[in-house]
C-alpha positions as CSV (number, residue, x, y, z in Angstrom):
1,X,81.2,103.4,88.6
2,X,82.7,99.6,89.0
3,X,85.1,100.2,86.0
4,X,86.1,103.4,87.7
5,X,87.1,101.9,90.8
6,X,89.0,99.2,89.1
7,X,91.4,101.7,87.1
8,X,91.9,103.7,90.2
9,X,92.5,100.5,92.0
10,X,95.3,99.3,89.3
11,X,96.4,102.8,89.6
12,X,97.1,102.7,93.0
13,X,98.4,99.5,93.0
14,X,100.9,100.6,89.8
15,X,101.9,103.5,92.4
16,X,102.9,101.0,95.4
17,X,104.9,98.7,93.2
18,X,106.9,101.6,92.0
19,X,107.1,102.9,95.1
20,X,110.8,101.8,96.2
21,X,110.9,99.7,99.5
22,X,112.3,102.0,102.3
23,X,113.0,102.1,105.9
24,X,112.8,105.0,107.6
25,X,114.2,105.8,111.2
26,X,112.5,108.3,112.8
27,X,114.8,110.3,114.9
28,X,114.3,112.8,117.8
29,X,116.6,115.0,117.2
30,X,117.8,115.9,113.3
31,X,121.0,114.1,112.7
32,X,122.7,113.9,109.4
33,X,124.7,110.0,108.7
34,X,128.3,111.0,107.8
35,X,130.2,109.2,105.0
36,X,132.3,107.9,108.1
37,X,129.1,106.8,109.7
38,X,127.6,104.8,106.7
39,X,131.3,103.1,106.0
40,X,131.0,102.1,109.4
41,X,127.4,100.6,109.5
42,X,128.0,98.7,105.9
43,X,130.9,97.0,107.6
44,X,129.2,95.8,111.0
45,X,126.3,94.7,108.7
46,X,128.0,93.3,105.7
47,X,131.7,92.1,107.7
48,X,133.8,94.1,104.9
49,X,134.8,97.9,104.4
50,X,133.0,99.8,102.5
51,X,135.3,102.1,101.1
52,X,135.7,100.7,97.7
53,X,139.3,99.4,97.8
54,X,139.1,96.2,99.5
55,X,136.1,95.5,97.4
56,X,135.0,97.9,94.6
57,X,131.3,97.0,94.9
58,X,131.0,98.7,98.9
59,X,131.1,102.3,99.5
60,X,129.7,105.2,100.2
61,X,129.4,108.6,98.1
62,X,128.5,111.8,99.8
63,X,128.2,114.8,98.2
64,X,126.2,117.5,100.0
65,X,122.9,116.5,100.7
66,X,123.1,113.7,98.1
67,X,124.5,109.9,99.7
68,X,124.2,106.7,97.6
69,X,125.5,103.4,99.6
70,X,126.9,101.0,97.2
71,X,126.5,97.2,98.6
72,X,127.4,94.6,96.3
73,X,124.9,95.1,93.4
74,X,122.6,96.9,95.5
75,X,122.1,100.8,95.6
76,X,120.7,102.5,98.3
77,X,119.7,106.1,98.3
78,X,119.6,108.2,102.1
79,X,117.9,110.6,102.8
80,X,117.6,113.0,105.6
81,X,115.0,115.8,106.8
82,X,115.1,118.0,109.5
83,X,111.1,118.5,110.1
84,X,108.6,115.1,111.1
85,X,108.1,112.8,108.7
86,X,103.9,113.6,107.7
87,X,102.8,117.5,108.5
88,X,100.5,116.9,111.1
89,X,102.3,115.3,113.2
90,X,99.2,114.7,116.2
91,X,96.7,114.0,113.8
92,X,99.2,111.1,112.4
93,X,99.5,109.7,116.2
94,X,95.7,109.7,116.5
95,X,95.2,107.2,114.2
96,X,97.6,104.9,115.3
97,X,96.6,101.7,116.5
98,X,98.9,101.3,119.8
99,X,99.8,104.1,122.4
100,X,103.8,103.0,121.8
101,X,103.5,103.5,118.0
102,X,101.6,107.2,119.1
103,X,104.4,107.9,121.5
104,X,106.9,107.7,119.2
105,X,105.5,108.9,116.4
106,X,104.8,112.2,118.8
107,X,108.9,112.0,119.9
108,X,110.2,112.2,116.2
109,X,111.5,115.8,115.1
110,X,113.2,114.7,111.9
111,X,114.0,111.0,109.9
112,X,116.2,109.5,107.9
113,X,115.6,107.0,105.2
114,X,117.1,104.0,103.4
115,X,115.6,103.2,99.8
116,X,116.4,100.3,98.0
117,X,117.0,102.0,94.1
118,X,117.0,98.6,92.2
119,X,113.2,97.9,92.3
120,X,113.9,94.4,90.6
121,X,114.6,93.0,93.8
122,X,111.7,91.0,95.5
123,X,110.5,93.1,98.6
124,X,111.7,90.0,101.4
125,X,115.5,90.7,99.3
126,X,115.0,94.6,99.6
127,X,114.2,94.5,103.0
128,X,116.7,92.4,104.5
129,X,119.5,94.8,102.6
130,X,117.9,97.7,104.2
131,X,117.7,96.0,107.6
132,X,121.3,95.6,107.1
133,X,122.4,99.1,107.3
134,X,119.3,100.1,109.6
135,X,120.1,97.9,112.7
136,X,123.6,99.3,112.8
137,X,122.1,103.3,112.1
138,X,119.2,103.2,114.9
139,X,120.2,104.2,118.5
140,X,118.9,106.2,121.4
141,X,117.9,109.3,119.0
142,X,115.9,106.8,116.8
143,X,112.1,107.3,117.9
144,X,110.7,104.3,115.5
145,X,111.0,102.5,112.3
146,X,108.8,103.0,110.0
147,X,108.3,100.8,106.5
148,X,106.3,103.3,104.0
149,X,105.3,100.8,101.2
150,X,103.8,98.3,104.0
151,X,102.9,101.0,106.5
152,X,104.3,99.2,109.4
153,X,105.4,101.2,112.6
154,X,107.8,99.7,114.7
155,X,108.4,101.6,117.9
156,X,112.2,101.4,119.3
157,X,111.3,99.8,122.2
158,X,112.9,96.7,121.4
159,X,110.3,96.3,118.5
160,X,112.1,97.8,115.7
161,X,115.0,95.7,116.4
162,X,113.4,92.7,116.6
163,X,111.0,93.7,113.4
164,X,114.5,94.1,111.7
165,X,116.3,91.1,112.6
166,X,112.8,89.8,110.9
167,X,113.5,91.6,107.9
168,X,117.0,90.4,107.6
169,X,116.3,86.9,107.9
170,X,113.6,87.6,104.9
171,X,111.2,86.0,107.6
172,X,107.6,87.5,108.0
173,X,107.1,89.9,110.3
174,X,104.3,89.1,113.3
């Protein structure tokens, strides 16, 4: 039984690390990031356009429902639903540690995500790239932010901006 539970362990822990790091906004109301949208948030975060002429290495491509953000050597894959982000969306909420992080978890209707592709980054490096792109993205509509690999919830209540400043100083979150 103990050697079972080590190979599952090692398997699950295999699974995380391939897992690429993400943030996720969860948004109240569906909301799909336009190409125009995306140009816009790389320049506020990264202080250069992002359409591939001033600097080859940042821009967006958006075809359909496929969008890759180019950001210097960095890739970043967005995605975006239009249902909650687990089924079950109360049963989620319930085991949720604060009432904010259940509030908004109950408020989202759709989400968005940001995923690092290059998996050869350390996760502090990943994050602060995403953080980048997801403190200029999250607004009134955005419900929460919500970090799959670390399952951290960050409600927008002045947490998830804070959390993300975090992030994008590679400093440990609280």
């Amino acid at each position: 039984m103990k050697i079972w539970q080590r190979l599952s362990n090692l398997w699950r822990r295999q699974e995380e690390d391939d897992m690429p790091c993400s943030i996720v906004l969860l948004l109240r109301e569906p909301h799909f990031f336009s190409k125009k949208e995306l140009e816009a948030a790389g320049e506020r975060g990264w202080g250069k356009p992002f359409n591939g002429e001033a600097d080859p290495m940042y821009f967006v491509v958006q075809s359909g429902a496929v969008t890759m953000v180019k950001a210097g050597s960095s890739l970043v894959h967005v995605l975006h639903a239009k249902q909650p982000y687990l089924d079950h969306i109360e049963s989620v909420a319930r085991q949720l540690p604060q009432e904010e992080q259940k509030r908004a978890w109950r408020e989202h209707r759709a989400w968005a995500a940001l995923d690092l592709m290059n998996k050869d980054q350390p996760k502090s490096e990943a994050y602060s790239i995403l953080a980048r792109f997801a403190l200029q993205l999250g607004d009134s509509n955005c419900a929460a932010v919500y970090l799959p690999k670390d399952s951290v919830l960050m409600p927008n209540d002045g947490a998830a901006e804070e959390g993300l400043r975090l992030l994008l100083r590679k400093e440990p979150m609280r």
